[in-house]
N, C-alpha and C positions, 0 to 999 in steps of 0.2 A: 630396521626392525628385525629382531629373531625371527628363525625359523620355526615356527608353534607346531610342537609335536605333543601329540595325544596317542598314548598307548599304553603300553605295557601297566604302565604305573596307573592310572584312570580306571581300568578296568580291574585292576587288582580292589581298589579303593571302594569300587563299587558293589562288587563280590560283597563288601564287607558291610555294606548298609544295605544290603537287601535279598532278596530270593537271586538263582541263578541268571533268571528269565528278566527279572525288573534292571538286574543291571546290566545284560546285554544289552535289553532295549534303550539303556538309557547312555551306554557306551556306544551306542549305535548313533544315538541324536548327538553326542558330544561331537563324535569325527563329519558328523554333517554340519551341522555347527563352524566346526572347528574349520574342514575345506571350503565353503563356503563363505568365510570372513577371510580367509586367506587368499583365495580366488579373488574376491572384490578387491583386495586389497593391492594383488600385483595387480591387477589388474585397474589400480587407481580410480576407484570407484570407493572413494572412501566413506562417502553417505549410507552404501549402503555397506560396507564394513564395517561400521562400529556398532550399531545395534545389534548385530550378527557374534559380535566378542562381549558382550554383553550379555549375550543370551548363554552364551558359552560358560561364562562367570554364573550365570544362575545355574547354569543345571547344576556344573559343581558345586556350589554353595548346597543346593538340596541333598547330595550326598555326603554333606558333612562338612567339604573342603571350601574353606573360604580364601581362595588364589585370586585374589586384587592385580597379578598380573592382569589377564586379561581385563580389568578395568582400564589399567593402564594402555593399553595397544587400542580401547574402545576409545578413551580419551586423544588419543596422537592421532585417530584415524578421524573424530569429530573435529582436532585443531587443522587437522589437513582440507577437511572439505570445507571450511571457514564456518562450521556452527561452533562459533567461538562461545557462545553461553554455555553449549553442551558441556565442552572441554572446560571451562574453566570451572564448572560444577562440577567433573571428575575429579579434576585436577585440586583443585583445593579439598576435596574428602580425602582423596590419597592423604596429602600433603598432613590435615590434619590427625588421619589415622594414622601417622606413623612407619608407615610402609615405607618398606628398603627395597624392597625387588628379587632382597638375597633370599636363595632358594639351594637347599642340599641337596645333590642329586647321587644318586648311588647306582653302581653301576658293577656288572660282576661277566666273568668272560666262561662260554658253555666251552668245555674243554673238547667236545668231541666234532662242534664244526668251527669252535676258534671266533664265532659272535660274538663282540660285546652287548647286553642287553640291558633295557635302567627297566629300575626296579622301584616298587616304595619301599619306606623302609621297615618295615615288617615282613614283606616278603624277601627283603635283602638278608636280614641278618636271618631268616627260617633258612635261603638256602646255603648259607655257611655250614650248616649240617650237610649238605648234598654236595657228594662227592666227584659228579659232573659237572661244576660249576668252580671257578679259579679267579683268581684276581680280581679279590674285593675290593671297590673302591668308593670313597664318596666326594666330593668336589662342591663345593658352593661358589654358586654365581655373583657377581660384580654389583655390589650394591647401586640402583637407581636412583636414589634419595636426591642427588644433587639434579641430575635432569627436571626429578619431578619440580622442585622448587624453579632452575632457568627455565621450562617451560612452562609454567606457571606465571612466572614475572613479566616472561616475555606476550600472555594475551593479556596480564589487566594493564600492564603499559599499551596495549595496541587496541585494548579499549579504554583507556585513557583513566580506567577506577581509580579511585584515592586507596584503593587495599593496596594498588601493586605496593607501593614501600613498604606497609609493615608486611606485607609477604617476601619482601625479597631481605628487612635486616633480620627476619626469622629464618632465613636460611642463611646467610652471612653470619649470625651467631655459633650455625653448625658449620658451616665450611668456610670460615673467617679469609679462605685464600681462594676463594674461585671467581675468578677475572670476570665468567660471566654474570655473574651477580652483581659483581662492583660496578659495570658495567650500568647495568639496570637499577643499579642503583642513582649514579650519576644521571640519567636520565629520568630517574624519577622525583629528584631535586629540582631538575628542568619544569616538567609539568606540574610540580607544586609549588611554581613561583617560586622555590628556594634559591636562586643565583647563586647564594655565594656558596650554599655548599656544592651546587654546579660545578661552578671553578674549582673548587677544593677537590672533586673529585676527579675532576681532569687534571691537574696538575699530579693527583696519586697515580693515578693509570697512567699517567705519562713519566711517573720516574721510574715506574716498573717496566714500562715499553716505551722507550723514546721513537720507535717508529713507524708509530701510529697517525699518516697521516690524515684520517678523521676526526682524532682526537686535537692535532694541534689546530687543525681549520676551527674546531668548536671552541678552540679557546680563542680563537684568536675573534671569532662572532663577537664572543662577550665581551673578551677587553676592549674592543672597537667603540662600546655601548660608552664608556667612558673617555673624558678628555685625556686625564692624567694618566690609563694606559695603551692610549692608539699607538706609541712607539713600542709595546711590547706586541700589541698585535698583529702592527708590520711583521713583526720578527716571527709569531709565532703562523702567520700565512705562507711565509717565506720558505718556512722548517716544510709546511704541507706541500708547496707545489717541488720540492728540493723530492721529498719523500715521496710523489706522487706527480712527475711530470705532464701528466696530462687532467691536473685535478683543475677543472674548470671553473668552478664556483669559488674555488680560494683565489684562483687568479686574478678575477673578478673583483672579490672584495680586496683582496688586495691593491688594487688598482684604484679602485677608489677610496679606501681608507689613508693612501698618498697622497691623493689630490685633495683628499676634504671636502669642504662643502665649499664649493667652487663659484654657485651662485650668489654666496652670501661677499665673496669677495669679488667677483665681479661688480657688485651692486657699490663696493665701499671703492672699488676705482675708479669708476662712474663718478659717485661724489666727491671726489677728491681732482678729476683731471681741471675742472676749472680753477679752483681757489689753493690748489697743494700740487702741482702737477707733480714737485719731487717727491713725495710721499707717494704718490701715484704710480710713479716710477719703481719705486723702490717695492711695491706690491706688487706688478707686471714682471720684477726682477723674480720676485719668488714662487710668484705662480710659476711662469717659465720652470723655474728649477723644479718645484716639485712634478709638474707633467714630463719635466726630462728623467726622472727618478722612477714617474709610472711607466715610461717608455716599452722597455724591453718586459714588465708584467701583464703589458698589456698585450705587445706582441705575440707573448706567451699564452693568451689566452687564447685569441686570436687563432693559433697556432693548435690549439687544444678544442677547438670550438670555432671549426670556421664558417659554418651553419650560421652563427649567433648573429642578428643585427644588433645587437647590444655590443656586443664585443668589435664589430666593425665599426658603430657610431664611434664608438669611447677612442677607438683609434684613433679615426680618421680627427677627433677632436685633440686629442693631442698634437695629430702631426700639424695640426692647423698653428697650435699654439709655438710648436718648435721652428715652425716655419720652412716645412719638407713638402713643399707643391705640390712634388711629384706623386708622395703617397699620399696626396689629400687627392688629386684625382685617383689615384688606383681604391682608394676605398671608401670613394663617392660612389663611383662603377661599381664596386660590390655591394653598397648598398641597395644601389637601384635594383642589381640582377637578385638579391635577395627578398627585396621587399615584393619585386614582381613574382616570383615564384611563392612568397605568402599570399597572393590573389588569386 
């Protein structure tokens, strides 16, 4: 967040809406105001920060100035302390009122002790007359617009509202290129049951950033969902643990997206060992291969996640199937010393 200074230009401003005395006084409440939300603020005490930059925003507004900044820093200090309705009722007034952030600042240097001092701009161009004062200048600040919108998208997605989409392709309209919007956008597909534009949007983010391994883990979720592409989602879990060695949850699915539904084929060699034992056979042949296939995914996870009884059962159940004794006792024993230490 900025540094919020309140001077020079505040009380010029004030000067102009009232007697000498009412704008002191009310230059006086501003800077109290104004160190006190700042105070709370470093001070991570953001609950009582935001009604404090709020208060700051009215007094200005009574003197005329209507500086939606301070709305803004009211808003980031209510998203901070999780009064998420607060913020995202800032946040969408900004939003809809059209507020950029950008602010001219004007600034001119006293020639005789070499200060620079900002000014408003009325009293800026008066002292371009004054022959003690040098180096006029003005500067405008870095338009906010695009935060306001990702911070925006990012509470009605984390409250789960059906606005977050048309709030986030209403800012996608103006900044057609910002990653964190498409982002939120792709997740906003997600929560409105859209899949495919889900995928659609991953596959975009992913030709723009190939390496993103959270993005490829989340494609690879989805394609799993279907038969016809679980060999693309091997492939796209693959890309994740490749891009993120220690990404544990891709390992995971990956591991089992190998093996398949393993019960359903246990059950059909079951029925087969009496009447077809070679058909029987020839499925005991492929199971094998596929648990040799999850082997070292598994070890990987293992490896990433050695906490996990999930990740120790799925081992130790492979090595049973590859026929490795030795590590089916080594992580029968870690099972137990894990399962005991969950008591």
């Amino acid at each position: 967040m900025k540094k919020l200074i309140l001077g020079m230009a505040i009380v010029a401003s004030a000067f102009a809406f009232g007697q000498k005395k009412d704008a002191a006084a009310l230059n006086a409440q501003l800077q109290e105001a104004n160190k006190v939300a700042m105070d709370a603020y470093n001070a991570k005490n953001y609950a009582a920060a935001a009604p404090k930059f709020i208060e700051v925003y009215d007094l200005l507004k009574s003197s005329g100035q209507d500086n939606k900044i301070y709305m803004y820093y009211a808003g980031l200090s209510h998203a901070l302390a999780n009064n998420n309705d607060q913020s995202i009722k800032i946040f969408t007034d900004l939003v809809n009122s059209g507020f950029t952030g950008v602010e001219t600042t004007y600034t001119a240097k006293e020639k005789k002790s070499g200060q620079v001092v900002n000014l408003d701009k009325s009293t800026w161009e008066l002292m371009k007359k004054n022959s003690d004062y040098s180096d006029f200048k003005t500067e405008q600040t870095k338009s906010i617009e695009p935060d306001l919108y990702e911070t925006l998208s990012s509470l009605l997605l984390n409250a789960k509202s059906p606005e977050a989409l048309t709030i986030i392709e209403k800012g996608l309209a103006k900044f057609p290129n910002n990653a964190k919007l498409k982002e939120a956008q792709t997740t906003a597909y997600l929560q409105s049951g859209n899949t495919d534009k889900f995928v659609s949007g991953l596959k975009e983010q992913l030709a723009k950033n190939p390496s993103d391994p959270t993005n490829w883990y989340n494609l690879g979720v989805m394609q799993a969902k279907t038969p016809a592409t679980v060999n693309d989602a091997i492939e796209s879990f693959k890309k994740a643990v490749e891009l993120k060695p220690d990404f544990s949850d891709a390992y995971q699915n990956l591991v089992y997206t190998i093996i398949g539904d393993d019960a359903k084929v246990v059950g059909q060699i079951n029925a087969l060992r009496k009447d077809k034992p070679d058909d029987a056979s020839k499925l005991i042949d492929e199971r094998r291969e596929r648990f040799t296939k999850a082997l070292p995914y598994a070890e990987g996870w293992y490896k990433a996640n050695p906490k996990s009884i999930d990740a120790v059962s799925a081992l130790k159940e492979i090595y049973m199937v590859t026929k490795n004794m030795d590590k089916v006792k080594e992580m029968k024993a870690k099972e137990a010393e894990l399962s005991g230490a969950a008591k």
